[in-house]
C-alpha positions in Angstrom: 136.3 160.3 69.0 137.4 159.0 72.6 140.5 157.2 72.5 141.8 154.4 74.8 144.7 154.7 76.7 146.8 150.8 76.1 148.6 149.8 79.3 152.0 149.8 79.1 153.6 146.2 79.0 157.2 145.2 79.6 158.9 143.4 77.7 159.0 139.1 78.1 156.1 139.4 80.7 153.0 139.1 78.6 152.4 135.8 79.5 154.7 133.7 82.4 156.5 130.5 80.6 158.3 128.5 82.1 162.4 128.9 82.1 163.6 127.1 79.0 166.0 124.2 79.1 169.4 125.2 78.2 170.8 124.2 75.1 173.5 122.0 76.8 170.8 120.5 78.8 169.0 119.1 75.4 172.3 118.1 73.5 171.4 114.3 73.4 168.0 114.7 71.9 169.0 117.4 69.5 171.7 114.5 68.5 168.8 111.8 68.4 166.8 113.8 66.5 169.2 114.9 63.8 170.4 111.5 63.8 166.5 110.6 63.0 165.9 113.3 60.2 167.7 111.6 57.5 165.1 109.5 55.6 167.4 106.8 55.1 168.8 106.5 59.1 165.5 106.3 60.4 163.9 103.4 57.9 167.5 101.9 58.7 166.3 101.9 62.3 163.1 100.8 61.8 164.3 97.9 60.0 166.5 97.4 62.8 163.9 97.7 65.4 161.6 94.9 63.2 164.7 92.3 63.5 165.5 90.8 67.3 168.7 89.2 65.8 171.5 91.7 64.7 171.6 92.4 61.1 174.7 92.7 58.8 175.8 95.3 57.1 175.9 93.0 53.7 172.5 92.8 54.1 171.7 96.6 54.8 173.9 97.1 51.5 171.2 95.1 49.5 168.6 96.6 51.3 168.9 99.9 50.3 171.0 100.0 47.1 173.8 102.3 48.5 177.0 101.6 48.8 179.1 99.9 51.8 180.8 103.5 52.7 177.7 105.5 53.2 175.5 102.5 55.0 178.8 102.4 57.2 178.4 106.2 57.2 174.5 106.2 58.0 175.3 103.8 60.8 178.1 105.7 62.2 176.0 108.5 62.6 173.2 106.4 64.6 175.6 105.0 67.1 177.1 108.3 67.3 173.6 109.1 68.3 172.7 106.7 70.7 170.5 104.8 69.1 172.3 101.4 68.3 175.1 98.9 69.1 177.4 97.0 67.0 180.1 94.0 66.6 182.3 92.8 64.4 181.6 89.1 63.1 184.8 88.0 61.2 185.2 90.7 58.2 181.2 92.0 58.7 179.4 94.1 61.5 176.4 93.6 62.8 173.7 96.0 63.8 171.1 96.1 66.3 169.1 99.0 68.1 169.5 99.2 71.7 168.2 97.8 73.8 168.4 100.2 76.6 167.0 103.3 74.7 165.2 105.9 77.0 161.7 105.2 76.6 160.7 108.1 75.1 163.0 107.3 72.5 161.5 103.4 72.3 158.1 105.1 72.1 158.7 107.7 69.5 160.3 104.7 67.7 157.8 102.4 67.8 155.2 105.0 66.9 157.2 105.5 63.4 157.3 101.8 63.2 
């Protein structure tokens, strides 16, 4: 039996990729995306994104059943993110997504939407 001699390969150059982004360089869309993960943050945002006027927090409470805290939590979280703006109307806040998401953002968005 005849055997085959296997070339000798070094390590990480089997195939030429391309230099990977450092972590620090992708910190905002890790923070978008973990912010999106949460079943209940990103149908929170696409109600938002289905409503041009700002929507109040009383109304997210009825919404979803959950308390005032953790919809003031979930929210938190998203702005934290990025992903929407909010003011205070007399003793309520109102919510709306930005306006001035990145598009890839918008588009990934509006394809869950």
């Amino acid at each position: 039996m005849a055997y085959t001699e296997l070339p000798v390969r070094t390590r990480g150059v089997c195939c030429e990729l391309e230099p990977a982004p450092e972590p620090a360089e992708l910190g905002a869309a890790v923070e978008v995306l973990k912010a999106l993960a949460d079943p209940t943050r990103l149908s929170m945002v696409v109600t938002l994104r289905k409503h041009e006027e700002p929507v109040c927090i009383c109304d997210l409470v009825a919404v979803y059943a959950l308390g005032q805290p953790t919809i003031s939590h979930h929210m938190r979280v998203l702005r934290d993110a990025g992903l929407i703006e909010s003011e205070k109307r007399g003793l309520w806040r109102f919510y709306t997504l930005r306006r001035d998401l990145p598009p890839a953002i918008r588009r990934l968005i509006d394809d869950i939407a």
